[in-house]
C-alpha positions as CSV (number, residue, x, y, z in Angstrom):
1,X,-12.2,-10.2,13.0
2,X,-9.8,-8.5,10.8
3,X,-8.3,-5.1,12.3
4,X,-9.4,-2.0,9.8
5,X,-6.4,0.4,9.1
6,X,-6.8,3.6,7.2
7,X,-3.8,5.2,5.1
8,X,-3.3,8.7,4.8
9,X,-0.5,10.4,2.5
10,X,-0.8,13.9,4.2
11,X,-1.5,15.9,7.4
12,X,-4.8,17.0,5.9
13,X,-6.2,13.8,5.1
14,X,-5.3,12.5,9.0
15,X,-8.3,14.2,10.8
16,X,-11.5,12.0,9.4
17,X,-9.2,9.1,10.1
18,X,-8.3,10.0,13.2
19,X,-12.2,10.3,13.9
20,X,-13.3,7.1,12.6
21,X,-13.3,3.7,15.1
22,X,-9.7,2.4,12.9
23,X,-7.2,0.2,15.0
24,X,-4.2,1.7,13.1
25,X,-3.5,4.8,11.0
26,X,-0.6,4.6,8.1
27,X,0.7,8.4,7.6
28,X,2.8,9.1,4.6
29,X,3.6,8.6,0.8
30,X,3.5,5.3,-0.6
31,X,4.3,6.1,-4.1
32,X,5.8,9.6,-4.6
33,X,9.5,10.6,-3.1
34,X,8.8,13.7,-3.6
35,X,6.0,14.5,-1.4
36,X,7.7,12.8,1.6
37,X,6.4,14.7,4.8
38,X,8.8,17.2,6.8
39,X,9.9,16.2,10.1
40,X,7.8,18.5,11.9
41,X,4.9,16.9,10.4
42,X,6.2,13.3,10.7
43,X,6.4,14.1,14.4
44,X,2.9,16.0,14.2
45,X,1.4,13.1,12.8
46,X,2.7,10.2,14.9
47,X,2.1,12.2,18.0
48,X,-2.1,12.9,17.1
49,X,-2.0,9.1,15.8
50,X,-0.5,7.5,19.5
51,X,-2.7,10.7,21.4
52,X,-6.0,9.3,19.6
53,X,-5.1,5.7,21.0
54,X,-4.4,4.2,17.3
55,X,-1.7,2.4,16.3
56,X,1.0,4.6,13.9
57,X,2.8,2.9,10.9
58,X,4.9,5.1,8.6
59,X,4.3,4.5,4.9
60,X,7.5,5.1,2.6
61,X,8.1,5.0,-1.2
62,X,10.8,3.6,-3.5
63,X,13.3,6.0,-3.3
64,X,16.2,7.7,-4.8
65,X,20.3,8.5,-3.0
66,X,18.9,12.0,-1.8
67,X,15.4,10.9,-0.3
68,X,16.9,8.0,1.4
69,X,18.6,10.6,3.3
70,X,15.6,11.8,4.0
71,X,14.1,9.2,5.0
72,X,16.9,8.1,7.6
73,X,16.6,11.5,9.3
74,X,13.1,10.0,9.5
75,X,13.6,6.6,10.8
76,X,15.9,7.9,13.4
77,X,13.5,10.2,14.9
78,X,10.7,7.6,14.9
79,X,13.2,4.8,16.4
80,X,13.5,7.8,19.5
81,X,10.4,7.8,19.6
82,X,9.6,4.2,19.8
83,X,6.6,1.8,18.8
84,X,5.9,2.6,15.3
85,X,6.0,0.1,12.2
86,X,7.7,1.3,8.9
87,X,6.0,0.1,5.6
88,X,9.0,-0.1,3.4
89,X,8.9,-0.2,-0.5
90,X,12.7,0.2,-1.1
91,X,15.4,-1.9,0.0
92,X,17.7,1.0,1.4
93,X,14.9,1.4,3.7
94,X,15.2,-1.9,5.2
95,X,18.9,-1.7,5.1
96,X,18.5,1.8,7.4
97,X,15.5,-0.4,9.4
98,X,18.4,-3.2,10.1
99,X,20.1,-0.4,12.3
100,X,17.5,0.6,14.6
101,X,16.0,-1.6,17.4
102,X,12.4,0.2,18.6
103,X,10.7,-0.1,14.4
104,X,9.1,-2.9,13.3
105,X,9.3,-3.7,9.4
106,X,6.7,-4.5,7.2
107,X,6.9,-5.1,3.4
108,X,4.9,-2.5,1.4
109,X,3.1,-3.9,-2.0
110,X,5.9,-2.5,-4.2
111,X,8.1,-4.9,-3.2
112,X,5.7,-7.7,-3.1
113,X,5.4,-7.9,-6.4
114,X,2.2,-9.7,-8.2
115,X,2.3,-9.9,-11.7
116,X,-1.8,-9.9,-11.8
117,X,-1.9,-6.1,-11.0
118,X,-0.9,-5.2,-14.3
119,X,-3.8,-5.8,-16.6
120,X,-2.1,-8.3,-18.9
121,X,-3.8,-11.5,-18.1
122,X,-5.8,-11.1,-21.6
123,X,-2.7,-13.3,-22.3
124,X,-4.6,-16.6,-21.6
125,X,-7.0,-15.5,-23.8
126,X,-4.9,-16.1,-27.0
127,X,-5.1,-19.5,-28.5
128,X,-3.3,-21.6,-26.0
129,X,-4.4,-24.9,-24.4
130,X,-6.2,-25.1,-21.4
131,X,-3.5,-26.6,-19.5
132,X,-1.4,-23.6,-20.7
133,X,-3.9,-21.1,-20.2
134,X,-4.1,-22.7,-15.9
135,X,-0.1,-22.3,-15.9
136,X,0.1,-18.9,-17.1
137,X,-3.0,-17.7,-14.8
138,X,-1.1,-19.5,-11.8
139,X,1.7,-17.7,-12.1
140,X,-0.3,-14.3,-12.2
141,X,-1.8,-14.9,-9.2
142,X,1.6,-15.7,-7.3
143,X,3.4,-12.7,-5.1
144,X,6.9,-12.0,-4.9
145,X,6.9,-14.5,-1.6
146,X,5.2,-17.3,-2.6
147,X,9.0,-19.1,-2.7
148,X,10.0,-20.0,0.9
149,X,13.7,-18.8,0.8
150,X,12.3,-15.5,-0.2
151,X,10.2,-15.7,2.6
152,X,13.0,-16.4,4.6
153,X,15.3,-14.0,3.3
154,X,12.7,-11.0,4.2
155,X,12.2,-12.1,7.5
156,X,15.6,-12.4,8.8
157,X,16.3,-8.8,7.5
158,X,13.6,-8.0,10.3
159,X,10.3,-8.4,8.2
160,X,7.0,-9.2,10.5
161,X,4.4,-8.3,7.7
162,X,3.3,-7.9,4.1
163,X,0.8,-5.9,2.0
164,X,-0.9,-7.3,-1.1
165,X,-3.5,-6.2,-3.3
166,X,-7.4,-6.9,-3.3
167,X,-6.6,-10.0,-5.8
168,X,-9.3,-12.4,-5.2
169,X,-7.6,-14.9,-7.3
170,X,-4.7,-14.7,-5.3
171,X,-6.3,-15.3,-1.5
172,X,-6.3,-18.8,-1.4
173,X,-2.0,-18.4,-1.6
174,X,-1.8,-16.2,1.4
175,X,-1.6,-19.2,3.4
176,X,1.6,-19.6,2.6
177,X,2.4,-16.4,4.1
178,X,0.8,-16.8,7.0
179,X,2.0,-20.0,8.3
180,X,5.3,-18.5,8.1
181,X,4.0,-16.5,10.4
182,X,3.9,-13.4,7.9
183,X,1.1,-10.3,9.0
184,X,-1.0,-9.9,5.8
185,X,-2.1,-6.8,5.0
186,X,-4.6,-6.1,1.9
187,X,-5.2,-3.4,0.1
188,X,-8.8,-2.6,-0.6
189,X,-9.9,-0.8,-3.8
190,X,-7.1,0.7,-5.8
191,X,-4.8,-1.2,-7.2
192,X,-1.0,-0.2,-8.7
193,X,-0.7,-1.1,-12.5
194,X,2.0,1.3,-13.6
195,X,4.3,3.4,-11.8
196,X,7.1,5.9,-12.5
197,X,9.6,7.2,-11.1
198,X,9.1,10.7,-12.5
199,X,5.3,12.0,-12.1
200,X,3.2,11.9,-15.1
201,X,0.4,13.9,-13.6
202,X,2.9,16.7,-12.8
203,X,4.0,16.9,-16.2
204,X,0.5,16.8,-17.8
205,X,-0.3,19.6,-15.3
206,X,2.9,21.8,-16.0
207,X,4.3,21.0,-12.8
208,X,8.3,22.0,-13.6
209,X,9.7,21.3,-10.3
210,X,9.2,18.2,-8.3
211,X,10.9,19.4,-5.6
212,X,8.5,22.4,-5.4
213,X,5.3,20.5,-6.6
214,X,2.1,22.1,-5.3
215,X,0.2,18.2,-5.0
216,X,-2.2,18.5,-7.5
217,X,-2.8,14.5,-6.3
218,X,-3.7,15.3,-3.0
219,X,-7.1,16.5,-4.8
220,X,-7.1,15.5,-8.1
221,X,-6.9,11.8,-9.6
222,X,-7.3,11.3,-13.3
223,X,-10.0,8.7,-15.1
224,X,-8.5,6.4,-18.2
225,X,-10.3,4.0,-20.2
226,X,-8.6,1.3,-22.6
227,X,-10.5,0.1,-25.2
228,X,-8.4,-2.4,-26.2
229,X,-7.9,-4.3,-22.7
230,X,-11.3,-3.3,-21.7
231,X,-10.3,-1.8,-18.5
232,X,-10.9,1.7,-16.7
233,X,-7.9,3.0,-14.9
234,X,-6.9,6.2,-12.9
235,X,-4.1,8.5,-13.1
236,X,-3.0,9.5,-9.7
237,X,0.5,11.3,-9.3
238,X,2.9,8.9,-10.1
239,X,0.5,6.1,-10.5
240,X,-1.8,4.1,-12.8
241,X,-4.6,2.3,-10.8
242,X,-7.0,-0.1,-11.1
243,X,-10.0,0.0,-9.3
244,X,-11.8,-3.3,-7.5
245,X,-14.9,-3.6,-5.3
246,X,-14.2,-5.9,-1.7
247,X,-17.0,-8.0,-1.2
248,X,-18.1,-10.1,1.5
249,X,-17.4,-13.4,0.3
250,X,-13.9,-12.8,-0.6
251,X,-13.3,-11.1,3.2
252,X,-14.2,-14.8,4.6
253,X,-11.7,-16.5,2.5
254,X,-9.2,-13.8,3.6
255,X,-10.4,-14.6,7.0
256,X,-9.9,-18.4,6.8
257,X,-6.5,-18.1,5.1
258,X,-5.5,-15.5,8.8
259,X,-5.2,-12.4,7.4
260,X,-5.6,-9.8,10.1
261,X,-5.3,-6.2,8.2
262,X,-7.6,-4.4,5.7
263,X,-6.0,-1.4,4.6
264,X,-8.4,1.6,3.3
265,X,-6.5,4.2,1.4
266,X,-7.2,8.2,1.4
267,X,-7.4,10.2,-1.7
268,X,-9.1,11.7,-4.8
269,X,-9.7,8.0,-6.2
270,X,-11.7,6.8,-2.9
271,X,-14.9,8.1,-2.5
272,X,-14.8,8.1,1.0
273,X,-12.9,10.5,2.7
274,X,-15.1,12.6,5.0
275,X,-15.5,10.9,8.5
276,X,-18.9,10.0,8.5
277,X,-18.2,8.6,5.2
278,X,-15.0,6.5,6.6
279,X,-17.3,5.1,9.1
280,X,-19.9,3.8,7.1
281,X,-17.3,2.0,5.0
282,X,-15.3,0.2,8.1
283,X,-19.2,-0.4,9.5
284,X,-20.0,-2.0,6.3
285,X,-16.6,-4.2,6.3
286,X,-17.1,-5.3,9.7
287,X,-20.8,-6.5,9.3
């Protein structure tokens, strides 16, 4: 049975979670260096997570010279602390990880790249032969691992995991990750099309300041249809997303290939986020 993990960018979003029957809780901001947590709630967070009996991964962005200081002061504190597992998207972070002994590092989805979350694969549909057409979609549905050095490369800077997307197309290639002995992670729902490094949401909502944004995105998430691709997306902070519904079928393909991790994102663009809610979901994945 694949373990259910719920991720949560804030403090407020971490008491549902911690209510809910999860096997691990992610705590921090995936996308967005500017809403990285303080220390004091990086140390609030990990010590309710380990209290409640869960399992505690920190979840970090791509980040500039001044965050990744930031984020060392982080790292530092959660090696003394001990037992955690860093989701890096940024390869100063793993650089910084390479120092310390008591973290485990996993690959976040921004560095395991998959050209198939952008919504470009209406490609294939221009006059092409079919041969063509299978070539082009083949490479779509490849990650940023699927070449072994790469694989190898990752894993002797200290990599034990990886996080993809809910890409059914791409499932039956996981096995390449997991027989070189790789933790798969995949997100459910929401998937990254576009992101920036400067927030677009913050600028639509007159934010002036990043440094002192008020986190409109902790509430609010943005809907965005295009005609011409056909596709409904959502504007979240720094992010475009697609959404996609898991199903039951694709979860025993997932299953077969050995992925062990579902990962269940908090936030304006998930409809569940109260804990009743949470637990109806991970009931319904489980059945």
């Amino acid at each position: 049975m694949m373990n259910i993990t719920i991720q949560a960018d804030n403090l407020s979003m971490l008491k549902d979670a911690l209510a809910t029957s999860c096997q691990k809780i992610r705590f921090g901001s995936e996308f967005c260096m500017y809403a990285l947590p303080t220390i004091r709630d990086l140390k609030k967070a990990y010590n309710l997570i380990k209290n409640s009996g869960k399992d505690f991964a920190y979840v970090t962005p791509r980040l500039s010279d001044g965050a990744m200081d930031t984020v060392r002061k982080h790292l530092l504190l959660l090696n003394d602390l001990g037992d955690a597992t860093v989701v890096a998207n940024d390869l100063g972070t793993i650089q910084v990880l390479g120092e310390l002994t008591s973290l485990r590092l996993h690959l976040g989805r921004q560095l395991v790249y998959t050209p198939s979350r952008r919504p470009w694969k209406e490609i294939t549909e221009h006059s092409a032969s079919f041969f063509t057409k299978r070539k082009v979609r083949e490479i779509f549905y490849q990650t940023a691992l699927y070449y072994e050095p790469t694989i190898e490369f990752y894993k002797g800077l200290g990599a034990v995991g990886a996080d993809v997307d809910w890409i059914p197309e791409l499932f039956s290639k996981l096995g390449v990750l997991t027989r070189n002995k790789l933790h798969i992670s995949v997100h459910l729902h929401s998937i990254p099309v576009a992101i920036t490094r400067k927030c677009h949401m913050a600028r639509f909502l007159g934010e002036e300041n990043l440094d002192k944004c008020s986190r409109p995105c902790y509430t609010k998430a943005y809907f965005m249809s295009n005609e011409l691709l056909d596709v409904n997306l959502y504007l979240h902070g720094n992010t475009v997303f697609k959404l996609e519904e898991p199903n039951k079928k694709m979860m025993s393909k997932l299953a077969n290939v050995g992925v062990d991790e579902l990962v269940l994102r908090l936030g304006p663009i998930t409809s569940a986020s109260l804990q009743t809610e949470l637990e109806s979901l991970i009931e319904g994945l489980r059945a």
